[in-house]
N, C-alpha and C positions, 0 to 999 in steps of 0.2 A: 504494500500500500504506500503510495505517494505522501510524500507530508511536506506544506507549504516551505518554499524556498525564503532562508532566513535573511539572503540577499535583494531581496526585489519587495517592496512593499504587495501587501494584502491588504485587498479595500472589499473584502467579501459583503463587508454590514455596510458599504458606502463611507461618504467622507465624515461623517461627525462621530460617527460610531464604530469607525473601524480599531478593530484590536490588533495590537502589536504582535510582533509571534516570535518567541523564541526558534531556535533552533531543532528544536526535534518538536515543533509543527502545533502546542498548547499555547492557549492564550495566556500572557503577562500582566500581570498588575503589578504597577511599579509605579517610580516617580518617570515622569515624560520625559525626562534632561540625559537618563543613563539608569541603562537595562543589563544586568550581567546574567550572563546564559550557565546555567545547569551542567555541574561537573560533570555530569555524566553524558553531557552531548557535546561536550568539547575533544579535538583534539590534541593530545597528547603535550604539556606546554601550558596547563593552567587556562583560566578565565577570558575571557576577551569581552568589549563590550557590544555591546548590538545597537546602534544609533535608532533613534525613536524614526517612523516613513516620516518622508517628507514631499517635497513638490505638490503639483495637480491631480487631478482627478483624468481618465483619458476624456475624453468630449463624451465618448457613445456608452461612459459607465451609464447602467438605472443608478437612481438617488440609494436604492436600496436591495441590496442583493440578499437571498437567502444564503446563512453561514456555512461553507464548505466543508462536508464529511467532516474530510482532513484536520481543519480545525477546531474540531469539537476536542480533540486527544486532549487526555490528561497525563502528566504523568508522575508516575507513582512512583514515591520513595518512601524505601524502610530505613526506620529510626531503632537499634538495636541499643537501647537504655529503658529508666525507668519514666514514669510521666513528673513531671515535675511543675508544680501549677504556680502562677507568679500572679502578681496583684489584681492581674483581671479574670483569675480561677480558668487559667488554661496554658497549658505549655507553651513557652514561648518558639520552641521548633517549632511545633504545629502553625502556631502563628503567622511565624517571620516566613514559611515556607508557603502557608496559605496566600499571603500577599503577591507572589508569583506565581498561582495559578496550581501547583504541586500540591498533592496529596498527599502526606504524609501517616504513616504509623508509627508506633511505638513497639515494642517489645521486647520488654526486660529480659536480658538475657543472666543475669548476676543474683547472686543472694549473699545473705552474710549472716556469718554464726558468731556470737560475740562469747571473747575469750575473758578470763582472769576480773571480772567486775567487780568480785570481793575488793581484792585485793588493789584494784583503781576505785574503788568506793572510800578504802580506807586512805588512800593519799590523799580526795579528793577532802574528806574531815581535816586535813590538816595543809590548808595553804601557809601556816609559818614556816613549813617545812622545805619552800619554795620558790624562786625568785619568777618564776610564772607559767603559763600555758602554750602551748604549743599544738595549734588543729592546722594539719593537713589535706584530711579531707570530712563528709559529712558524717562517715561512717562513726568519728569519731566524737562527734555531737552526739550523736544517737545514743555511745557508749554512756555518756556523762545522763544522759535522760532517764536512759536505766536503772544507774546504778540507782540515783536519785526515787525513783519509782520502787523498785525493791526495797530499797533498806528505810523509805519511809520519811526520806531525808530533805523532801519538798520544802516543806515549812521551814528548815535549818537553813535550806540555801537561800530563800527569799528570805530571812530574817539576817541573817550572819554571815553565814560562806560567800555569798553571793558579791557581796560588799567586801571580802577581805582578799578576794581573787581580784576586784577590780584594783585594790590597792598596787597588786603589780601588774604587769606585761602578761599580756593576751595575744599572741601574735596568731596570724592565721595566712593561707594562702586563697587569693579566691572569693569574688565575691559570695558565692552561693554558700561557700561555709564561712561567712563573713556572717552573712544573714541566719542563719541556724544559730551562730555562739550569740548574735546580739538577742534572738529569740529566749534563751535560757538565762539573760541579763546580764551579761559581761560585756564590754568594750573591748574592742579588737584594734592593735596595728599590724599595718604589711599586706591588707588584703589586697593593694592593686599590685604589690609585687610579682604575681604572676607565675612563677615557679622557685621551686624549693630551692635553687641556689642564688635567688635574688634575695628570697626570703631571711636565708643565711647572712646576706650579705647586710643587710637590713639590722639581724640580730645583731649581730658583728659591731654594728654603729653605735647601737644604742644601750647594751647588754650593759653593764657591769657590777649588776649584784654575782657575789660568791656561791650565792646557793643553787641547785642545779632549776633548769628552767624542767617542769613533768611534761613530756610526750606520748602522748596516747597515741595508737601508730598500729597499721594492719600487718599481716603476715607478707603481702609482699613489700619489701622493704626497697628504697632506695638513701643509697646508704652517703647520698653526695652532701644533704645537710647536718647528718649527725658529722659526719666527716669535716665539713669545712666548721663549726662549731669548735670540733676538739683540736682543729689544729689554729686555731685564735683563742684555746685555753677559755670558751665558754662550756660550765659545766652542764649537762643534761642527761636525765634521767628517762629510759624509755620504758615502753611498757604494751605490751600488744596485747589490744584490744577487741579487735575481732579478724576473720577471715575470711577471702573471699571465695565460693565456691559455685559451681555453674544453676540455673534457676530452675527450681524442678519441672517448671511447664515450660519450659523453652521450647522442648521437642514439640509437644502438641499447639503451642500457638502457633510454630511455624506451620506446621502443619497443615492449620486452619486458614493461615493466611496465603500460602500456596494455592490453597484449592479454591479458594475465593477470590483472591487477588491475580494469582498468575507471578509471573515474573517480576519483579518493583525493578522500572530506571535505576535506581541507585541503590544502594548497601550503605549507611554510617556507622561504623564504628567509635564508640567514642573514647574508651581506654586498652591498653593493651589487653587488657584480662580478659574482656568482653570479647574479641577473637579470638582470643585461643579458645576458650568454650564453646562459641557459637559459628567457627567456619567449617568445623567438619558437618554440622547439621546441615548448611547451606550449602555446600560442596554437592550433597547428593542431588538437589532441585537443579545446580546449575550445569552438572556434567554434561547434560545433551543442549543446552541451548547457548552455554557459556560460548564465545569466540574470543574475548581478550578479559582479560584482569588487570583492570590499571588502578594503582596507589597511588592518589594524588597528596601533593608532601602538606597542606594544607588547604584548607574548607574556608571558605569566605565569613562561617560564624565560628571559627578557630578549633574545628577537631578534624581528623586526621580522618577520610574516607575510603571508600573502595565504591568507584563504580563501577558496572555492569554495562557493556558498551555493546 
């Protein structure tokens, strides 16, 4: 099937009404100034931009055409994470992707089993013990929510703890686990740092209490901030808190979503973990229709993709 040429304007709906088109032949909602086309219809080489039509109308167009097959296509991309709802109670993927015309889904491919909570419940009773916090990511908010929930310790922390943790360093990476620690009443620095060895760097500046900073922290480890840390003789104390393991309905959503949906334009991946559990599921949908597997090194809303070309 033909799908409208991304070089030559489409005046299908006529001139007031006509829609832009991306490259693989779906209608675009965007800003009119600059349109960026869908990694998964680009050639090899990243993003390019698609210029809004322009010129006249031919003489012998009608005012108004019926909208060509061709452009009715949508296309469908899988979002392989959890939903995550922001101030207007709806994923902001879903959203941002909505505005281009892209359909997008969800499904969680990850779970997490949380480790050693006693024994982070009892550090957490004692912030003298501490010169601050350290969140990575939100797995580790969650840890703190629990232990908080089990040992009944709510009331302690909005009364007292809450207030003596703020008295030191809060550091975090990230807004979204910015937004979790400020949730449970603590003040955060370093969340526009961006990754754990800016973060570090960050520490590095501003550190200089003796006592160690407590790190709540998953089993898979990267080991570049506790590293740069100890080699500028900041002291810290870690602690794992939960682990990541593959999601029990992974198999059957895909599943579900194969036999319903078909093939999605595109694949995101959002963390390394999240493919290695979920590409040999996808591997078996795509062996007969797969023709290339291209890694693009960056996503225009900052995660690392695989589209389906």
């Amino acid at each position: 099937m033909g799908l409208c040429d991304p070089r030559r304007k489409c005046w299908c709906l006529g001139p007031r009404e006509s829609r832009r088109h991306g490259s693989a032949g779906h209608a675009v909602r965007g800003p009119p100034s600059r349109l960026v086309a869908p990694a998964a219809s680009l050639p090899v080489g990243g993003n390019r931009e698609i210029p809004p039509p322009t010129g006249r109308l031919p003489s012998a167009s009608p005012a108004r055409r019926a909208p060509c097959k061709d452009c009715q296509v949508i296309m469908k991309v899988l979002l392989l994470k959890d939903p995550e709802e922001d101030d207007c109670g709806q994923d902001p993927y879903i959203r941002e992707l909505g505005l281009y015309g892209l359909e997008a889904t969800l499904i969680p491919v990850l779970s997490f089993e949380f480790l050693s909570l006693p024994s982070f419940s009892e550090k957490l009773s004692h912030p003298e013990g501490y010169g601050g916090l350290i969140f990575t990511s939100p797995r580790a908010v969650e840890a703190v929510e629990l232990c908080l929930e089990k040992d009944n310790k709510t009331k302690v922390w909005r009364k007292s703890l809450k207030e003596k943790w703020n008295a030191k360093s809060v550091y975090v990476v990230g807004n979204a686990t910015a937004s979790l620690v400020n949730k449970i009443g603590l003040h955060t620095e370093g969340e526009n740092c961006g990754n754990a060895e800016k973060l570090a760097e960050c520490i590095c500046s501003r550190e200089s209490s003796a006592l160690p900073l407590l790190f709540p922290r998953g089993t898979l480890k990267r080991e570049i901030l506790l590293k740069m840390l100890k080699d500028r003789g900041i002291p810290v104390e870690s602690l794992t808190v939960y682990r990541t393991i593959p999601h029990p309905g992974i198999q059957g959503n895909l599943n579900s979503y194969y036999s319903q949906q078909g093939i999605p334009a595109s694949i995101t991946f959002f963390i390394p973990s999240g493919l290695t559990h979920s590409l040999k599921h996808i591997q078996g949908y795509l062996v007969t229709t797969l023709t290339r597997l291209r890694c693009s090194s960056q996503h225009p809303w900052g995660v690392r993709t695989v589209s389906v070309v």
